[in-house]
TORBAZA-73703 format. One line per field, with one value per residue (C-alpha): residue number from 1; residue in three letters; chain; x, y, z. Coordinates in steps of 0.5 Angstrom, whole numbers, plus 500, padded with zeros to 3 digits. Last residue first. Example, Ala and Ser with C-alpha at 12.3 -4.5 7.8 and 13.67 -1.06 7.14 Angstrom:
pos = c(2/1)
code = c(ser/ala)
unit = c(A/A)
xx = c(527/525)
yy = c(498/491)
zz = c(514/516)
***
This chain:
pos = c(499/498/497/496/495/494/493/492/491/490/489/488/487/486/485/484/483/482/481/480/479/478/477/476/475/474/473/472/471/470/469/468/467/466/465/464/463/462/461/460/459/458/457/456/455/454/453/452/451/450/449/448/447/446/445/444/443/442/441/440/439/438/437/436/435/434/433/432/431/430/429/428/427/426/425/424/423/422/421/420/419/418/417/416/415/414/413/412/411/410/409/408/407/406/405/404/403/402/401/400/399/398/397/396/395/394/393/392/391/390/389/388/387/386/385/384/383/382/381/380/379/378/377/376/375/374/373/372/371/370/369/368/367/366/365/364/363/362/361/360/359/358/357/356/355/354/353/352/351/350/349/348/347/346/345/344/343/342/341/340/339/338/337/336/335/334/333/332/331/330/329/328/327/326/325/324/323/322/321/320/319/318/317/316/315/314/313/312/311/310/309/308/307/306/305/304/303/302/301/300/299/298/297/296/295/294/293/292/291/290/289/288/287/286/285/284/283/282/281/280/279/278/277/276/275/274/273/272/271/270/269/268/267/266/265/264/263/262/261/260/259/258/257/256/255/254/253/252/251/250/249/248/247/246/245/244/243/242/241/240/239/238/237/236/235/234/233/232/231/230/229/228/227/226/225/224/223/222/221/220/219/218/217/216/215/214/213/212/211/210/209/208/207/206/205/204/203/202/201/200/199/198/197/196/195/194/193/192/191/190/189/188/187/186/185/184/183/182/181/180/179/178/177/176/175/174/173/172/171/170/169/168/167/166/165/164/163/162/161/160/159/158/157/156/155/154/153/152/151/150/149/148/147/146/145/144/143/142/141/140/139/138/137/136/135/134/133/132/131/130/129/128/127/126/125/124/123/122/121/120/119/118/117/116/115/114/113/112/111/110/109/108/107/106/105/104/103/102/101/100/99/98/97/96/95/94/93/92/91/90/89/88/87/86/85/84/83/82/81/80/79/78/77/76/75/74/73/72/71/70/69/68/67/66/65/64/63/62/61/60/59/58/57/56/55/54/53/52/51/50/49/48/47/46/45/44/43/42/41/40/39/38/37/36/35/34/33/32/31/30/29/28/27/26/25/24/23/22/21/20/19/18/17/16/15/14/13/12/11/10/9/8/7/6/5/4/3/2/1)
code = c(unk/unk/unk/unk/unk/unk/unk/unk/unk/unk/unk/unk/unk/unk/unk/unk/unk/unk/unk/unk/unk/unk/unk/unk/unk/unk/unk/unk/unk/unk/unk/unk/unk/unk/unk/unk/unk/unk/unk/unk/unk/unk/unk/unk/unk/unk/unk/unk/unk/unk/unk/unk/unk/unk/unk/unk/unk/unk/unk/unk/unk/unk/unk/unk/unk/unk/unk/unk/unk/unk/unk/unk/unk/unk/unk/unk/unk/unk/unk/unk/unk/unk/unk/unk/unk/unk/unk/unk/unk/unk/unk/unk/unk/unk/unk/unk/unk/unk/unk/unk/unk/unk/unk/unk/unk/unk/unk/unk/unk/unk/unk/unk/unk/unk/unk/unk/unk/unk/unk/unk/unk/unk/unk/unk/unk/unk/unk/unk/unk/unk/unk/unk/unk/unk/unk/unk/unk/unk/unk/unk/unk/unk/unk/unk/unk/unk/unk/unk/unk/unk/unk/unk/unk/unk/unk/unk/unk/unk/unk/unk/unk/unk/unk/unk/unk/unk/unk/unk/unk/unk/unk/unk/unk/unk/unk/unk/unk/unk/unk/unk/unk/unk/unk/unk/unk/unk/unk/unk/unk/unk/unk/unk/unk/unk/unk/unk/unk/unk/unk/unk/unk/unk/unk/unk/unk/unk/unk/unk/unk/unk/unk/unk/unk/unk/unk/unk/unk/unk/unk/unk/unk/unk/unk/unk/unk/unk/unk/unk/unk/unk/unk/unk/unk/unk/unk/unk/unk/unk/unk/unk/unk/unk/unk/unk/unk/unk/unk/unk/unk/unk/unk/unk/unk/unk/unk/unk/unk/unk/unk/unk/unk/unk/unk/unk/unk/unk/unk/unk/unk/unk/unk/unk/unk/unk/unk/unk/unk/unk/unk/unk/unk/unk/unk/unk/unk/unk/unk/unk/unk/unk/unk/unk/unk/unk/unk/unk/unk/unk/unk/unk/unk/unk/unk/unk/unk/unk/unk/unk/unk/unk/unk/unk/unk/unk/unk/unk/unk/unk/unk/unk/unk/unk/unk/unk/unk/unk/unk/unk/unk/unk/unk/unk/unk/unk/unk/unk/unk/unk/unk/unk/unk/unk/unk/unk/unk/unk/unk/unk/unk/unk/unk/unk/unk/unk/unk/unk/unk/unk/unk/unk/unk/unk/unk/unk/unk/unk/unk/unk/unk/unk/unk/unk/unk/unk/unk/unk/unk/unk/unk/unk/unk/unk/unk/unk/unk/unk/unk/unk/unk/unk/unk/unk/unk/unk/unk/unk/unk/unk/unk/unk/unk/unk/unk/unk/unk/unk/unk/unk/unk/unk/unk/unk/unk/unk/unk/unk/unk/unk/unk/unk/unk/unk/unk/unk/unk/unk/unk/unk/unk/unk/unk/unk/unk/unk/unk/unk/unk/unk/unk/unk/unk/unk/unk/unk/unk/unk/unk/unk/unk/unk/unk/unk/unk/unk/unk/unk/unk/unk/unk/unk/unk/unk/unk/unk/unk/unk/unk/unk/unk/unk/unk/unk/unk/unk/unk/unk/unk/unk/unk/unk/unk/unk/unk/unk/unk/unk/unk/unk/unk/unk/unk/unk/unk/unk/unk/unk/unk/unk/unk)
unit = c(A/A/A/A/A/A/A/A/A/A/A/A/A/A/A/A/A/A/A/A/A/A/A/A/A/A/A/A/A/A/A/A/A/A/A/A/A/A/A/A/A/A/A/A/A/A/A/A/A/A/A/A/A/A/A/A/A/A/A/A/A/A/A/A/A/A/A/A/A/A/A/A/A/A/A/A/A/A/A/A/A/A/A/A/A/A/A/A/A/A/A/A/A/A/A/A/A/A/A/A/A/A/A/A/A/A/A/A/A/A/A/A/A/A/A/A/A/A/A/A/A/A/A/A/A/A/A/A/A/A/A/A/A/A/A/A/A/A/A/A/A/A/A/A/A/A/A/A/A/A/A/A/A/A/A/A/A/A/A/A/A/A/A/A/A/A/A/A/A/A/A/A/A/A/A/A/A/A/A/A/A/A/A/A/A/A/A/A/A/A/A/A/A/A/A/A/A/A/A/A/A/A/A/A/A/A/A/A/A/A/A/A/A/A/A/A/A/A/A/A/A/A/A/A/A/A/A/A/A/A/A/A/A/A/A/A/A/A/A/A/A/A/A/A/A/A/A/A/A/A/A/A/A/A/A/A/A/A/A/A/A/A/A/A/A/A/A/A/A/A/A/A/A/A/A/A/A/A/A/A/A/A/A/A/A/A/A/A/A/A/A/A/A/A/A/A/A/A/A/A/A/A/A/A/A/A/A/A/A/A/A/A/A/A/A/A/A/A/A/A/A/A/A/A/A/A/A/A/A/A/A/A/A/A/A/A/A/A/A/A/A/A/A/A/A/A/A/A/A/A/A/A/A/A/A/A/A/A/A/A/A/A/A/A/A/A/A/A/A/A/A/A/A/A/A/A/A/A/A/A/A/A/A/A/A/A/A/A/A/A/A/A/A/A/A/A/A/A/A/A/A/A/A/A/A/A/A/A/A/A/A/A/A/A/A/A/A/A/A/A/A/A/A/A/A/A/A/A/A/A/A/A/A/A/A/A/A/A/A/A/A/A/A/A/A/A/A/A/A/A/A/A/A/A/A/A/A/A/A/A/A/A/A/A/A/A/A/A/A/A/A/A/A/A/A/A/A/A/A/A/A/A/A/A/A/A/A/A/A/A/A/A/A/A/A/A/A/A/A)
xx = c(907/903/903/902/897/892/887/884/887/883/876/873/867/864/868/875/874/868/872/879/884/887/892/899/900/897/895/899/904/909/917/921/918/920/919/913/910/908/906/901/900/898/894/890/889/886/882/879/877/875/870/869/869/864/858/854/856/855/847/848/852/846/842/846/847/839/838/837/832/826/825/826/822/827/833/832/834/840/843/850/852/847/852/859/863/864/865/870/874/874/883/886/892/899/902/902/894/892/884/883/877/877/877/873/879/874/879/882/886/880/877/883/884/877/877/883/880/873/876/879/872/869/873/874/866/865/869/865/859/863/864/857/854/859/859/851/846/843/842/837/833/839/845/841/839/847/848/843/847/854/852/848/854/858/855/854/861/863/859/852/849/848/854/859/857/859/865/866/867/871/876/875/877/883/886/886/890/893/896/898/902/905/907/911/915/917/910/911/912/906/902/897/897/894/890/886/886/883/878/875/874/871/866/865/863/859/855/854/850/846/844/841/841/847/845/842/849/853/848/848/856/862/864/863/863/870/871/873/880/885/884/886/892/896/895/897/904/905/904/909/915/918/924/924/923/916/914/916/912/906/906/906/901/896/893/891/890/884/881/881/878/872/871/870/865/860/857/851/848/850/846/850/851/854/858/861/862/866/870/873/874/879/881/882/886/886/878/877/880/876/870/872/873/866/863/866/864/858/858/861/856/851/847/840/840/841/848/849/849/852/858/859/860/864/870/869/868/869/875/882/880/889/888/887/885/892/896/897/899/905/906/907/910/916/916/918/914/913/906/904/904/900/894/894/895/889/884/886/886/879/877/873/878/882/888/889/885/879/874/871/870/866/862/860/866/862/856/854/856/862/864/862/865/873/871/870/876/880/878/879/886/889/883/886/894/892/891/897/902/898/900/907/908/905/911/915/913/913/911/904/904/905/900/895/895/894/888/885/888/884/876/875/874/867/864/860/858/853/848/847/847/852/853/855/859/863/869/866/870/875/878/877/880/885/887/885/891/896/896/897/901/905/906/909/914/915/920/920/926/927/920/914/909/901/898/893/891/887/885/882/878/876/873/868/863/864/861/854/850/843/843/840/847/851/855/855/858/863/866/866/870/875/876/879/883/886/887/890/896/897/898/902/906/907/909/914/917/917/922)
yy = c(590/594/600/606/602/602/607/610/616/615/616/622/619/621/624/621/616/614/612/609/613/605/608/603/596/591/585/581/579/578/579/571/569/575/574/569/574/578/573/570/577/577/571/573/580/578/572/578/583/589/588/580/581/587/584/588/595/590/590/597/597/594/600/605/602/603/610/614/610/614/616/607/604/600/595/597/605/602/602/604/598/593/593/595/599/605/600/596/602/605/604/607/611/609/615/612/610/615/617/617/623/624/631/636/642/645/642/635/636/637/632/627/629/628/621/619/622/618/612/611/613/608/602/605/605/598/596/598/596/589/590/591/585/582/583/580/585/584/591/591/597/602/600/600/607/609/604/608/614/611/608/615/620/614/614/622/622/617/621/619/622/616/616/618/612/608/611/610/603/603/607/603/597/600/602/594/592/598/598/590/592/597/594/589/595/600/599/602/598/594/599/597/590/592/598/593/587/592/595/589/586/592/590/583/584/591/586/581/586/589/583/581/574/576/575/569/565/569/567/560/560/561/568/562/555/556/562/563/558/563/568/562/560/565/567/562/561/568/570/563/567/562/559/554/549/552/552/545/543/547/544/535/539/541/534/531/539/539/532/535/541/538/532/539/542/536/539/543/545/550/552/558/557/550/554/557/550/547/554/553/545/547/553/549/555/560/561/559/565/570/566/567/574/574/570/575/581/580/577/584/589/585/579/581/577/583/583/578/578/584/581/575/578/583/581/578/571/566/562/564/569/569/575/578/574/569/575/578/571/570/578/577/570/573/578/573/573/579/582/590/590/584/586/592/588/583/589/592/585/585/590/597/601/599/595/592/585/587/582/588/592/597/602/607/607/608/603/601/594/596/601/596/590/595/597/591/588/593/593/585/585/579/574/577/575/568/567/570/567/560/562/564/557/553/557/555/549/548/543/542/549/550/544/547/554/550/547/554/557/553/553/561/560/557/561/565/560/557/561/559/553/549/544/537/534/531/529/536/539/535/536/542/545/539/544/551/549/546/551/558/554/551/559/560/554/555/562/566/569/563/564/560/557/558/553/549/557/556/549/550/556/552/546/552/548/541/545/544/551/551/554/561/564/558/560/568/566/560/566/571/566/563/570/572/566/567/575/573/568/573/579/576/571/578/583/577/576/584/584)
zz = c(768/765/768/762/760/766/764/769/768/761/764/762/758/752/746/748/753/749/743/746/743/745/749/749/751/748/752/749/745/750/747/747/740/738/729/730/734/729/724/730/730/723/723/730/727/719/723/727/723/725/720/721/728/729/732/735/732/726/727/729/721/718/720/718/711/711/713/708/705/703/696/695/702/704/701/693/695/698/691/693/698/694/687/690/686/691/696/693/692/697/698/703/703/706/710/717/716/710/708/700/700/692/689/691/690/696/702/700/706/711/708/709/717/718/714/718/724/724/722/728/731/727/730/738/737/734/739/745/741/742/749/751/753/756/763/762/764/771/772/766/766/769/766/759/761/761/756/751/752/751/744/743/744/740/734/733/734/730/723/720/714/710/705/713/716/710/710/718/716/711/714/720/716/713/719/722/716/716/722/721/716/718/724/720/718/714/709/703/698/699/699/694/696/704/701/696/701/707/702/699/707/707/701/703/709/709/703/708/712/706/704/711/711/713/721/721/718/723/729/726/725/721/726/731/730/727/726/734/733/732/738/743/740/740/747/753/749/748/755/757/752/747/749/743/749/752/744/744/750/749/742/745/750/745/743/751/752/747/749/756/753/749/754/759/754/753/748/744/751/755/760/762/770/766/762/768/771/766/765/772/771/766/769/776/781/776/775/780/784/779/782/790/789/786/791/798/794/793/801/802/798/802/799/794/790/785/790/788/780/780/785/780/774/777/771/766/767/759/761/760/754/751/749/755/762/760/758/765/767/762/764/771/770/766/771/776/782/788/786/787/780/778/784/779/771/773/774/767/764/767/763/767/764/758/759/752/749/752/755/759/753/758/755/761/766/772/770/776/776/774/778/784/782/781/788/791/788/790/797/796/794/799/796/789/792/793/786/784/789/786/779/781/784/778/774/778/778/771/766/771/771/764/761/765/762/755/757/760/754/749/751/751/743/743/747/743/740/745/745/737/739/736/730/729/735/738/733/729/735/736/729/729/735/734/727/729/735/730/726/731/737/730/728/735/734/726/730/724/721/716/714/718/714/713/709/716/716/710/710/717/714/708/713/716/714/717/723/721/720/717/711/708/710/707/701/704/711/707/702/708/713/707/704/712/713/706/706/713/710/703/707/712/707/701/708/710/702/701/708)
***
């Protein structure tokens, strides 16, 4: 199992390197999509071990290298408006490769798309909260079951559903993981209703646009991306271009037995470094020195912890929870050098939503779902650095915060120059709030904290090892942070019913 942990270890560290060492290379640049080649170079080394289905990892490699290719093929850089969408242009190829290789599969997705016209107080009711603001903080692309996520609606019209359960699950992870299109749920509704529709005509056009999105994913994601202005380049050439180079690894991993949730997922979440975590916006937001050293150093902290514990981990699990819990750790540690702690953070995220809902009622479905990460992030690490000062006492040793046991590693923070001078980025006798403030530019855009090339690489991992279990969505509580500190919203939760 040592030789796993190394490779995980290894493989995510070399895609997480390739990101921030190509960010801080080119931040006073202009981005080119032929920057983010030592990111696909990274993920084209990763190879299957004995125990590992290479099908799963082949979905991974293969997907990060057609979306390269294809993407430099057509186009040069991206607007900044546009990257955020560049990793929701896989699973709809892919979610059309397997209707048309398999009619059952085809027959289930139309009984699905049937069942949400069939589910329309349900639809009405989750559009309205949404709209509204009922849930606070909604992460409404969220890779689990939270409330107010359109997993969480899929995942209801699922389980009154008669199909396969493999279908159900295939299904359910398409709108997780796997970002089938870029709609969230109630985006429709609240753009009708501000247009001044009924509640009922509202409800009609965002029944109508969640069935498209299944119907013709392809064409789907086109006409969302035109409603956007999208401009950088021709998305529905890039998808059809995409399922043309994919279809050969669908077949084969359709083959291999691997299950259709995984199949629809794994390669979506690799490919966003590519024009988006290496992109302009990424590229503007670090010339802040103080937000590429939060970068640098967490990512520090994860491959220490994750090195230093080599010998304790008891499963792959232990890998991944560390990685994602070094991370937190290293986040709220930083808040904690300015004064700052979880609560006090989400107390104001969620006020702030609360009198955003109401000045901007036409906000987009996204908008707050990487506050709502950032939030579930912070106050992880809440309670490991609680629990580690409630142990060290008054003996004032060292606070070394544990995930399952396995110690947490600040040193590169503690050793890194810009993170312990913040006095040289502000007014030097007053700066007590310089790392805070880069870290609500973060709460934005938490991806490379959290981080997303270490995640996808390890579940890809993870997955490799049961290929026929899905990956996807996480089904377990999430201890999200605003139901825990703000909002009474768990019963509304759905991870307990996932089909």
């Amino acid at each position: 199992m040592r030789e796993l942990y190394e490779k995980m270890i290894d493989e995510s560290m070399a895609a997480q390197k390739a990101d921030v060492a190509v960010i801080s290379e080119n931040r006073y640049n202009d981005f080119k999509i032929t920057d983010a080649k030592p990111y696909a170079d990274a993920v084209a080394g990763m190879k299957a071990l004995d125990n590992q289905a290479e099908s799963v990892i082949n979905l991974h490699k293969e997907s990060v290298k057609n979306h390269y290719e294809i993407l430099s093929s057509i186009t040069d850089t991206l607007q900044c408006e546009d990257d955020p969408f560049i990793e929701h242009f896989q699973t709809p190829p892919i979610l059309e490769i397997l209707c048309e290789e398999d009619g059952e599969f085809a027959d289930s997705v139309d009984k699905f798309i049937q069942a949400i016209a069939d589910s329309e107080a349900l639809i009405a009711k989750e559009s309205i909260r949404r709209y509204g603001g009922f849930y606070g903080p909604t992460c409404v692309v969220d890779f689990a079951l939270m409330p107010g996520s359109t997993s969480n609606v899929v995942n209801q019209i699922l389980t009154k559903m008669d199909i396969p359960v493999l279908h159900k699950q295939a299904i359910l992870s398409a709108k997780s993981w796997g970002m089938n299109t870029s709609y969230g749920i109630g985006d429709a509704f609240a753009n009708a209703i501000e247009d001044r529709f009924t509640a009922a005509q509202a409800t009609e056009k965002e029944i109508e646009t969640l069935q498209m999105i299944y119907k013709t994913p392809i064409e789907g994601q086109g006409k969302l991306m035109d409603d956007a202005n999208h401009s950088s380049f021709d998305v529905r050439d890039y998808m059809n271009k995409y399922k043309k180079a994919m279809t050969p690894v669908v077949k084969a991993a359709m083959d291999d037995g691997v299950h259709y949730g995984n199949i629809v997922t794994v390669p979506a979440y690799c490919v966003g470094d590519i024009g988006h975590h290496i992109g302009q916006s990424t590229y503007n937001m670090c010339k802040d020195d103080v937000i590429m050293a939060v970068i640098e150093a967490t990512a520090g902290v994860i491959e220490n912890s994750l090195r230093n514990n080599l010998d304790v981990f008891e499963s792959p699990f232990d890998v991944l929870k560390l990685s994602t819990g070094a991370s937190a750790c290293a986040t709220e540690f930083l808040l904690e050098l300015d004064g700052f702690t979880a609560p006090i953070v989400v107390d104001m995220l969620n006020k702030r939503f609360h009198n955003y809902v109401q000045q901007y009622p036409k906000r987009g479905a996204a908008a707050e779902l990487h506050n709502c990460d950032f939030m579930d992030m912070i106050y992880r690490g809440f309670n490991a650095m609680s629990n580690a000062r409630k142990m060290r006492s008054s003996s004032g040793y060292e606070i070394i915060p544990r995930i399952k046991g396995m110690e947490v590693d600040f040193k590169p923070i503690l050793e890194n120059e810009v993170l312990m001078n913040p006095q040289r980025y502000a007014y030097p006798a007053c700066a007590i709030t310089v790392r805070f403030s880069s870290l609500m530019r973060l709460a934005d855009y938490p991806c490379l904290l959290t981080s997303e090339p270490i995640t996808a690489t390890m579940m890809t991992n993870i997955i490799a090892l049961d290929k026929e279990a899905p990956g996807s969505p996480v089904r377990g509580c999430k201890q999200c942070a605003s139901a825990c500190l703000a909002d009474n919203k768990h019963e509304y939760c759905q991870w307990r019913e996932a089909v």
